[in-house]
C-alpha positions in Angstrom: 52.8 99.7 135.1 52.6 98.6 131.4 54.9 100.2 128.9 52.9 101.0 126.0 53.9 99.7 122.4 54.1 103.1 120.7 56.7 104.1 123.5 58.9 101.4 123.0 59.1 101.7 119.7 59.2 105.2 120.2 62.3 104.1 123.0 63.8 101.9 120.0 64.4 104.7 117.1 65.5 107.0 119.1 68.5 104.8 120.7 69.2 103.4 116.5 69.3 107.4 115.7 71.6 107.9 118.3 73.8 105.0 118.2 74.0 105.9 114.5 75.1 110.0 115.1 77.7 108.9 117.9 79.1 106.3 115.1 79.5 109.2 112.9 81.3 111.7 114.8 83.3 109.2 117.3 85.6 108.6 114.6 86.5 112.0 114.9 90.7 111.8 116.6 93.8 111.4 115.9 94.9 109.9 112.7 98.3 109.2 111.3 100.0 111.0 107.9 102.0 108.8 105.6 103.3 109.1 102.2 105.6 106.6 99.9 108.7 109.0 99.4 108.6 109.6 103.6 108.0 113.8 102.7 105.9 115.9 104.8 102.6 116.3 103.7 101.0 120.0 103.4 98.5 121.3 106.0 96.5 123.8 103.2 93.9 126.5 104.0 91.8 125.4 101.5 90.7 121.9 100.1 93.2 122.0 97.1 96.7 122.1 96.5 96.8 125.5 95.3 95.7 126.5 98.6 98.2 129.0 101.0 100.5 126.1 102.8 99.3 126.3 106.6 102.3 124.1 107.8 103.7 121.2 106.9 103.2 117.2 108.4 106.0 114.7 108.5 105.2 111.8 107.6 104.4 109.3 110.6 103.0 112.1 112.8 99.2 112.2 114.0 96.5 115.0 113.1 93.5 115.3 114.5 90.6 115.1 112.1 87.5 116.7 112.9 85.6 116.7 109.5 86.0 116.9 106.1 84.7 118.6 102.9 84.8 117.4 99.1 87.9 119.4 97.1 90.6 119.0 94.5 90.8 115.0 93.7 94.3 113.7 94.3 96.3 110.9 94.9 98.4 109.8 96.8 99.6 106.6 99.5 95.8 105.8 100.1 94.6 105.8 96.5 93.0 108.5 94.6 90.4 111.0 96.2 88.3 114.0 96.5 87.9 114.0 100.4 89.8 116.6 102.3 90.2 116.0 106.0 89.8 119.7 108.1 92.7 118.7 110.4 94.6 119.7 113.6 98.6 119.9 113.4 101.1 121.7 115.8 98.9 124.6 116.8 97.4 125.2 113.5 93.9 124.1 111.7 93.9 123.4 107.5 92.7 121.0 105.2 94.8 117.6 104.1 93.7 115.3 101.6 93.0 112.0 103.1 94.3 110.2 100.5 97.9 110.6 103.2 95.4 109.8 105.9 95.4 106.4 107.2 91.9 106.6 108.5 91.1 103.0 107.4 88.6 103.8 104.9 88.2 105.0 101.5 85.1 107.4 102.4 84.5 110.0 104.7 85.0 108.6 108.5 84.0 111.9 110.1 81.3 114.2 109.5 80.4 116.8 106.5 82.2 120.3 108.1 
């Protein structure tokens, strides 16, 4: 039986959309926190750092990262930026900016929340 054209090129964008989606959100994990001075790093319920502290991050230890969202720019060990990671830490969810993140990458390695 002959596979048609139109199917396999049909075949052939869906696998490219779907390679392309799991690239996205398989970076989603575990992700370590790191600053200069060696302080923890606040876990904030919102994306800025006048956000209610959640809990706080030593540095060294791993979150999980899930997704993030655009907030307060700041800087810090991994430059200067506007991306806040929704992360996991001890029990509890919150935002940290990814700029103490070392995800490898200076834009977004997860998917939009």
């Amino acid at each position: 039986m002959a596979i048609s054209k139109k199917w396999k090129a049909t075949m052939v964008a869906a696998v490219i959309s779907l390679v392309s989606a799991t690239t996205i959100y398989a970076a989603a994990g575990w992700y370590q926190v790191n600053t200069n001075s060696g302080n923890p790093v606040n876990l904030r319920a919102a994306a800025t750092t006048s956000g209610n502290i959640v809990t706080a991050v030593p540095s060294g230890q791993n979150v999980y990262v899930r997704c993030y969202v655009r907030g307060e720019t700041v800087t810090g060990k991994y430059g200067t930026s506007n991306i806040w990671n929704r992360a996991f830490y001890n029990d509890k969810w919150g935002f940290i900016s990814d700029t103490y993140v070392k995800t490898g990458s200076d834009g977004p390695v997860v998917p939009l929340c």
